[in-house]
C-alpha positions, 0 to 999 in steps of 0.5 A, a space after each residue: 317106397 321112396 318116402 324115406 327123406 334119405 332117399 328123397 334128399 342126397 345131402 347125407 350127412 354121411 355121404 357128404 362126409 365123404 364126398 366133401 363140400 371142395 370136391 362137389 365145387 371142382 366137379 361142378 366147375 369141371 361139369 360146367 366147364 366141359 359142357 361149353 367147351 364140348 358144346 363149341 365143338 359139337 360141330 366137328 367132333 360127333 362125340 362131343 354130344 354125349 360130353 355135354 349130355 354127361 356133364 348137364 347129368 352131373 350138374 344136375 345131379 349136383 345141385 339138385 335133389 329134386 329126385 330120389 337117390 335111387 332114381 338117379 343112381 340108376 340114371 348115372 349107371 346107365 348114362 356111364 355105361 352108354 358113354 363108355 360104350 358110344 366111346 369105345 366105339 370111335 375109331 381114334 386113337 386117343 377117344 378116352 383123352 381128346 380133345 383135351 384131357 381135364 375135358 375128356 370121357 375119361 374125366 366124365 366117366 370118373 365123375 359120373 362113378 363118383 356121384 353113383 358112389 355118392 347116391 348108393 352110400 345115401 341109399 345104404 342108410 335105408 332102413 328097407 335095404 331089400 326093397 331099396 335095392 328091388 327097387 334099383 334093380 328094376 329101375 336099372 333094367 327099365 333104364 337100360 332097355 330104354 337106353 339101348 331102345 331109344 337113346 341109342 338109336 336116337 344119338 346115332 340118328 343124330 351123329 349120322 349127319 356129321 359123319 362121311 357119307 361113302 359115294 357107294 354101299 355095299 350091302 352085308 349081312 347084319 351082325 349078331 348085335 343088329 340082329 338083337 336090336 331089331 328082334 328086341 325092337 319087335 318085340 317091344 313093340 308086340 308087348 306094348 299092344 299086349 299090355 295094352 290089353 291087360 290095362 283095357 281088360 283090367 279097366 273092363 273088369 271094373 266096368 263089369 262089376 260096377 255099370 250094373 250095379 249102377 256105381 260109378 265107373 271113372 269118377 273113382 279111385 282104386 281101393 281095397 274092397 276089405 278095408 277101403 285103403 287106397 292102392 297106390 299106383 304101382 300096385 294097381 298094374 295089371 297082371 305085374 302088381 298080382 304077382 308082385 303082391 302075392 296076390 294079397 292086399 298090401 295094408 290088409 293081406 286080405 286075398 285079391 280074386 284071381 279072377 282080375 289076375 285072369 282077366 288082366 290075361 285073357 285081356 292081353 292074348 286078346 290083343 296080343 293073338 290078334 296082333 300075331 295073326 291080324 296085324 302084322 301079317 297084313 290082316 291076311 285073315 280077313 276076307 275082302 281086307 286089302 293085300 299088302 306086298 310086304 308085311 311084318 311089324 316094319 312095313 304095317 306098323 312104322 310105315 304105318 298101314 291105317 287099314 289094317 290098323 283100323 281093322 285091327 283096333 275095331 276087332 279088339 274093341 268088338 272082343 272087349 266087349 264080348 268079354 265084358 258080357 262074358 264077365 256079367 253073365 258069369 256075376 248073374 248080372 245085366 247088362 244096362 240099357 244105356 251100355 248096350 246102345 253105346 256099344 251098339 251104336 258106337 260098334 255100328 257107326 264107326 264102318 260107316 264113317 271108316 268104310 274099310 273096317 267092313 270088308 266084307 259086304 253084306 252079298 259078298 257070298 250070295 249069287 245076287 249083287 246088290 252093293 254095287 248099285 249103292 252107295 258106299 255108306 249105304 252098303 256099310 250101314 245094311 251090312 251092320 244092320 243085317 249082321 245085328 240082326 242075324 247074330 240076334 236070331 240066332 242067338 236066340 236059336 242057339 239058347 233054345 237049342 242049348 238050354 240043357 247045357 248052357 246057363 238057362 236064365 237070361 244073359 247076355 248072349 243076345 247082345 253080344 251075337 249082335 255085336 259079332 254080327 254088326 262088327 264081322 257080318 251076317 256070314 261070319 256070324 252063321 259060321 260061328 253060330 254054327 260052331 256054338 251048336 257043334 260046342 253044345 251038342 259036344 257038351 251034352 254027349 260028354 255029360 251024358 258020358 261023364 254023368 256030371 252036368 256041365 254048364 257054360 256060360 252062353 256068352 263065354 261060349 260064343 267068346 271062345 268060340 269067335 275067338 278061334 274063328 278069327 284067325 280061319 275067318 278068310 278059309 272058313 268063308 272060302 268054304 262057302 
């Protein structure tokens, strides 16, 4: 996209033309000059801060084309917008001249909309103007989220050691603005879990389709299945490159399956559902999980709550597999044997090592107590053992008893009743079971009603399934 040397280079001869060689020596005298003399001053003027991050900008806009000029247009608009903004919002009188004129925010501001100027002048020589200009406008929106998420609370982090602490507070009500950033704040945390479950997802539907078939998973690169072209990185991100690319490759306009669009999606309310009703609210809907007096993203997240981190990570890994099986049932292939014991073992091991991420032990619901009699380890180990085992059979009781109406060769759904039960216990995976059954039984009147035959995959049913089971976990085990 940036490959055109106009854009790679901002010593245009048309822009330099404009600009002029005398010029580009007073501003960088002018930048050089007010980063010392706002560097001295750091220690009693709060604001001479953004000075000298303003004019190290311009310098480094000056003498350097290391960068694309798209790249630093977007960063100077951005840099300009915060200067002004952090200028308004000083209390003197004369905060666009102090502390001396030739040095002041206003100067800067003017030689910051000069070098923008200059950049957008190169960037008009590009042939591809329409992509040039997408380009710089999601540029600009990411850098400005970024500025108003992390450079501002971070430079007013900085200046708050040097301003007038009062011997007393008074608290008030959050104003419009605060509100809005605190929201914001939130949810780019929520949306950064949530892609993070489209990338796990988008890399489980290359595992899928490539550990089966005995090909390599990591030691490859992303490419067109149709004519071999590679695809470069900002075509290969989940979810937002399907809709950018129409869902078509960009050298061949060959058609990408919606199938990695789904899946990419699917991935991504994977840990987006789970973070809504597990994480942030303490992991209230697992049973036997520690209560916590305060929830919310504040209080589990950026004061850090490892249990229910740990908990929470645990149930998407168990869930990412499961979609994973659900992904080879649906391609008619199976799981390798080498596969199958990693998850097993990684997913039956780790409670061992992190005893909270079992909270339910194995005769939490009979009248009999035996795990207190046992040592920690020991009770999470029979607890993983008794829930593999009991997802095992009844999987295999489900599969008889549904055979009708569900995929009739073998699958997955074996191994993946297991992993429920290593990860969410023998009680859990009854219940789940149980619904497995109800679904089928479901699915059989409807054909019958319908006079069409419905079929399932096994895996998917027990994904979807486990899936809805999650966030009623604590009332449905309080039933029992």
């Amino acid at each position: 996209m940036f490959s055109d040397p106009s854009l790679t280079n901002s010593s245009d001869p048309l822009a330099d033309s404009l600009f002029g060689e005398y010029a580009r020596m007073l501003l960088i005298g002018t930048a050089g000059c007010s980063a010392i003399a706002s560097a001295v001053r750091i220690g009693v003027d709060s604001g001479s801060l953004m000075l000298v991050l303003g004019n190290v900008l311009a310098l480094a806009s000056l003498v350097s084309s290391r960068f694309p000029s798209a790249v630093r247009l977007t960063v100077l608009v951005c840099f300009a917008v915060l200067l002004s903004w952090t200028t308004i919002q000083q209390d003197t009188p004369d905060r666009w001249s102090s502390p001396m004129v030739f040095f002041s925010p206003a100067v800067l501001l003017a030689s910051l909309v000069i070098l923008a100027v200059r950049e957008c002048v190169a960037i008009v020589r590009v042939q591809s103007l329409r992509v040039s200009f997408r380009s710089g406008a999601v540029m600009i929106g990411i850098a400005g989220v970024l500025v108003y998420m992390i450079v501002l609370p971070s430079i007013d982090a900085f200046l708050e050691q040097y301003r007038d602490r009062p011997s007393s507070y008074t608290i008030e009500e959050l104003t419009a603005l605060e509100q809005l950033r605190i929201r914001s704040a939130k949810f780019a945390v929520f949306a950064i879990f949530t892609y993070f479950g489209a990338c796990v997802a988008s890399f489980i539907n290359v595992v899928a389709a490539s550990a089966p078939r005995g090909e390599s998973i990591a030691l490859r690169s992303s490419a067109c299945p149709k004519c071999e072209t590679p695809i470069r990185r900002t075509d290969n991100l989940p979810i937002f490159s399907y809709l950018n690319l129409g869902g078509r490759c960009r050298a061949c306009a060959a058609d990408i399956p919606i199938r990695y669009f789904w899946v990419e999606l699917i991935g991504a309310a994977i840990f987006g559902l789970l973070f809504l009703y597990e994480l942030v609210t303490g992991a209230a809907n697992v049973p036997g999980a520690p209560h916590y007096h305060y929830a919310g993203i504040l209080w589990i997240i950026l004061y850090t709550k490892w249990p229910v981190i740990g908990l929470y990570l645990y149930h998407v890994a168990m869930f990412s597999c499961l979609l994973m099986l659900a992904l080879m049932d649906v391609d008619r292939l199976r799981c390798p044997k080498w596969l199958a014991r990693s998850m097993v073992i990684v997913l039956a091991t780790l409670p061992i090592a992190f005893t909270g991420l079992q909270p339910v032990a194995f005769d939490a619901q009979i009248p009999i107590a035996l795990s207190q009699a046992m040592p920690t380890w020991l009770v999470q180990a029979v607890t993983s053992v008794l829930g593999g085992i009991t997802g095992w059979a009844l999987a295999i009781l489900v599969q008889r008893f549904a055979s009708k109406r569900i995929q009739r060769r073998k699958t997955s759904l074996s191994l993946a009743a297991a992993l429920v039960g290593i990860t969410l216990g023998w009680q859990a995976t009854v219940t789940i079971a149980l619904f497995c059954l109800i679904a089928a039984s479901l699915l059989t009147l409807l054909s019958r009603w319908n006079g069409a035959k419905i079929q399932w995959s096994a895996t998917s049913m027990l994904f979807t399934i486990a899936m809805l089971h999650q966030p009623a976990w604590k009332w449905l085990a309080a039933l029992w």
